[in-house]
C-alpha positions as CSV (number, residue, x, y, z in Angstrom):
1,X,50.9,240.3,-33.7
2,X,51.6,237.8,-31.0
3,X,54.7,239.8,-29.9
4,X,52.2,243.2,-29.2
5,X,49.7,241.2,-27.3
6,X,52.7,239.5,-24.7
7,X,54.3,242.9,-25.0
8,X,51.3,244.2,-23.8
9,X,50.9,241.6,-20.9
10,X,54.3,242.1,-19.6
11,X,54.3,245.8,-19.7
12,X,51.0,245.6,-17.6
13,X,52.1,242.9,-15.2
14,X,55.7,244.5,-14.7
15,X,54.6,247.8,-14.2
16,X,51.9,246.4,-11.2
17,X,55.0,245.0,-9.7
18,X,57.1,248.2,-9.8
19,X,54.0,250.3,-9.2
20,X,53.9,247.8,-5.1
21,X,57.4,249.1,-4.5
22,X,58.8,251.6,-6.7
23,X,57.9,255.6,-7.6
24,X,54.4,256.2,-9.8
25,X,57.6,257.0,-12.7
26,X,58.9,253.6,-12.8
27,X,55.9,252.1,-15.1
28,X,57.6,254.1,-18.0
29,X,61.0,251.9,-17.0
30,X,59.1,248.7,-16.6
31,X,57.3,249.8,-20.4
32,X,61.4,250.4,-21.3
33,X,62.5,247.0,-20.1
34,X,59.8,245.4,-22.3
35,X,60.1,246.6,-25.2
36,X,63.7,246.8,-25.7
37,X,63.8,242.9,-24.6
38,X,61.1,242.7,-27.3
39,X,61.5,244.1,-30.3
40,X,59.2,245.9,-32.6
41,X,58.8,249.0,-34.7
42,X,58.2,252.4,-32.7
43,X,54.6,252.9,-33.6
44,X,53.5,249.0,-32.4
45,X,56.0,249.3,-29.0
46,X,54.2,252.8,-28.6
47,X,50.5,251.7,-28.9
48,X,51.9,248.2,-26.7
49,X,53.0,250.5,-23.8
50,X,50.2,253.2,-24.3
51,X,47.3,250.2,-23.8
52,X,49.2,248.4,-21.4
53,X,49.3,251.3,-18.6
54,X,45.7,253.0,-19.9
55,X,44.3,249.4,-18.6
56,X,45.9,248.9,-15.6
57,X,45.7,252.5,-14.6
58,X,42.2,253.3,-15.9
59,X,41.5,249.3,-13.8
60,X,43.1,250.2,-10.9
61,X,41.4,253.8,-10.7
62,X,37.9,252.3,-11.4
63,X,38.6,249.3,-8.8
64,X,39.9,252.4,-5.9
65,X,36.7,254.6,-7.2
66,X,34.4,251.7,-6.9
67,X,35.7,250.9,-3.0
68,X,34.3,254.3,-1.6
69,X,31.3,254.9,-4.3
70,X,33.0,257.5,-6.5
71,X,32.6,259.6,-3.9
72,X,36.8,261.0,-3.6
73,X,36.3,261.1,-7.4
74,X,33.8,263.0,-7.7
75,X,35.7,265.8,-5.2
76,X,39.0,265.8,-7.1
77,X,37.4,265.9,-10.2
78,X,35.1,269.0,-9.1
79,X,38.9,270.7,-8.2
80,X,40.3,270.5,-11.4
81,X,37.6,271.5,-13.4
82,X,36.7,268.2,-15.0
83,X,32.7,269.3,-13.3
84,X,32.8,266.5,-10.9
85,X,32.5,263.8,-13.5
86,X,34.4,260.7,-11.8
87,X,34.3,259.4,-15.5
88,X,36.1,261.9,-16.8
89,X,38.4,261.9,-13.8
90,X,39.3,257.8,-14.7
91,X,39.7,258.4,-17.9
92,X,42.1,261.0,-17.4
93,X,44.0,259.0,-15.4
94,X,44.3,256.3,-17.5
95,X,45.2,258.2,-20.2
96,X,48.5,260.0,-18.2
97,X,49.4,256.7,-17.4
98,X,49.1,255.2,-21.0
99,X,51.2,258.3,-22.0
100,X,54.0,257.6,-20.1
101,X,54.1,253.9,-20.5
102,X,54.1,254.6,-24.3
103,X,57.0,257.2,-24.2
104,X,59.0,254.3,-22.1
105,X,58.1,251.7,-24.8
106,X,58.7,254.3,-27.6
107,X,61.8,255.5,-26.2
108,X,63.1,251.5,-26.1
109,X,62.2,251.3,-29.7
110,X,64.0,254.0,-30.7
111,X,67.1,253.5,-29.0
112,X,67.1,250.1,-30.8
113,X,66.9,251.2,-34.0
């Protein structure tokens, strides 16, 4: 259990790191790294990687939303027919992220077995 939670913090932390300098796409080889340094079965890397980017994406999208009062939210989410619901926009967000952070972490998992 101790091995999801730093899995968890590492994917998170690398994945800021790559995200300053790097391509959007290099949070699924930072959730890679992490869980092929740091064994697990594929369902617990998945679920590590998947909660690791839907935080720090879904955190970093509230903490950009939150700077201009939702209000570029609310416009982008009006365009693709999410009814202008900034909410629903974040989450949405968060949850691409967590998607590809688990497919790196899943990917490492398998490729270890």
């Amino acid at each position: 259990m101790i091995k999801f939670f730093v899995s968890i913090l590492l994917i998170a932390l690398l994945s800021f790191i790559c995200g300053l300098f790097l391509p959007w796409w290099s949070i699924a080889i930072a959730a890679f790294v992490v869980s092929a340094l740091i064994p697990q079965r594929p369902l617990r890397a998945f679920f590590a990687g998947f909660v690791a980017l839907f935080l720090l994406w879904g955190g970093l999208a509230t903490y950009f939303d939150m700077a201009n009062n939702s209000i570029l939210s609310a416009r982008v989410a009006g365009m693709v027919y999410l009814h202008g619901s900034s909410v629903a926009l974040l989450v949405v967000t968060g949850f691409i992220g967590a998607l590809v952070g688990g497919g790196g972490s899943l990917t490492a998992a398998f490729l270890r077995k």
